[in-house]
C-alpha positions as MATLAB code, in Angstrom:
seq = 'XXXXXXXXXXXXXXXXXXXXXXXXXXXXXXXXXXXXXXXXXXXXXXXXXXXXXXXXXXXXXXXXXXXXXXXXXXXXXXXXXXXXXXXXXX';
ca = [
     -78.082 -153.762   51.314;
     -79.978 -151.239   49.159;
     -79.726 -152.067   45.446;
     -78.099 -149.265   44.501;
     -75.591 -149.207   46.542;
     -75.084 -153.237   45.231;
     -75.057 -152.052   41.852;
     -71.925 -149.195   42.929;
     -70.227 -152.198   44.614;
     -70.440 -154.240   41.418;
     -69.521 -151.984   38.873;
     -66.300 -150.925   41.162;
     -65.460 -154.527   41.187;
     -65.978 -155.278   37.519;
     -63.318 -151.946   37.230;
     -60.603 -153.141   39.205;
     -61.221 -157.265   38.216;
     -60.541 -155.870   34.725;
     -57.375 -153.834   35.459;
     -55.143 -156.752   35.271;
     -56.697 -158.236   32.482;
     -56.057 -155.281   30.684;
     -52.541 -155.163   31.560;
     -52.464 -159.131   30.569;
     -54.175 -157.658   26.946;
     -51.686 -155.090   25.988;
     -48.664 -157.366   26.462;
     -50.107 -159.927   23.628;
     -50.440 -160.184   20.063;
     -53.556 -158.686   18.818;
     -56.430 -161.137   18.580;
     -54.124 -164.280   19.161;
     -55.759 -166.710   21.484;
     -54.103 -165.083   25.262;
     -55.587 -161.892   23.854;
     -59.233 -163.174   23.582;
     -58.926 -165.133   26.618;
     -57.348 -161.629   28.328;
     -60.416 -159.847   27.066;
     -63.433 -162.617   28.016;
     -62.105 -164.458   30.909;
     -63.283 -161.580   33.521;
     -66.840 -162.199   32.328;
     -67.727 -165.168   34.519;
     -66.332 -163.309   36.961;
     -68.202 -160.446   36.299;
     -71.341 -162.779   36.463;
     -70.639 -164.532   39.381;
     -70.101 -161.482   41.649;
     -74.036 -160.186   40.217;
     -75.955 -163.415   41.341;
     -73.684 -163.249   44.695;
     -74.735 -159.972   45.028;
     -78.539 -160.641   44.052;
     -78.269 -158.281   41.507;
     -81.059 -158.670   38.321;
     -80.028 -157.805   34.886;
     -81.398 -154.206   34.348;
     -80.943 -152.591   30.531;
     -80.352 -149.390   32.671;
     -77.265 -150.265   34.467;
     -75.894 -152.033   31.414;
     -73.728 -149.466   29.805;
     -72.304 -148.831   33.290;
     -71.157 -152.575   33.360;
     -69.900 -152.218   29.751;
     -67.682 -148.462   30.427;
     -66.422 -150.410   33.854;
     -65.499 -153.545   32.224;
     -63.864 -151.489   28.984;
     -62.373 -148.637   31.445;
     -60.853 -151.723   33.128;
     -59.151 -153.206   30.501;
     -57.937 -149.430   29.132;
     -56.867 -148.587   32.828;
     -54.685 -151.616   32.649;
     -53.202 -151.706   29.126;
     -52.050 -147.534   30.158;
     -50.428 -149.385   33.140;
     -48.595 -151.605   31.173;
     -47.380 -148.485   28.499;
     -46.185 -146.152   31.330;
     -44.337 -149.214   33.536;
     -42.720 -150.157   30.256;
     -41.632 -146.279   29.043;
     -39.979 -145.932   32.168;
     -36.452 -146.675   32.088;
     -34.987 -149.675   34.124;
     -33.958 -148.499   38.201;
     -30.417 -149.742   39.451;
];
């Protein structure tokens, strides 16, 4: 698989792995202990699916990982806001 294509993969993954996390994070207390463990428990995750993917750590691709990982956890906690606004179906 060409690298870049690899490093696409990833950073789509690290997106949607952080969507529900995010959702997780907007429903809890600010910095209590479910939000910190809603914000760094996709990491590992994160890390695991670059070594299965062979892919090295490049400074380059770094703030891509960063705006997927954060765009993740935003994408999710908007979820959360617009499921709640809406008003309860019979």
């Amino acid at each position: 698989m060409n690298e870049t294509v690899a490093y696409l993969i990833a950073i789509g993954v690290t997106f949607v792995i952080n969507v529900p996390f995010g959702y997780w994070r907007a429903g809890v207390r600010k910095f209590s202990p479910q939000w910190f463990v809603a914000v760094h428990a996709a990491v590992p995750m994160v890390i695991a699916l670059r070594f299965a993917l062979g892919l090295p750590f490049r400074w380059s691709m770094f703030p891509l990982f960063v705006a997927a990982y954060f765009g993740g956890q935003f994408a999710g906690s908007r979820l959360r806001r617009r499921r709640a606004a809406q008003p309860n179906r019979p």
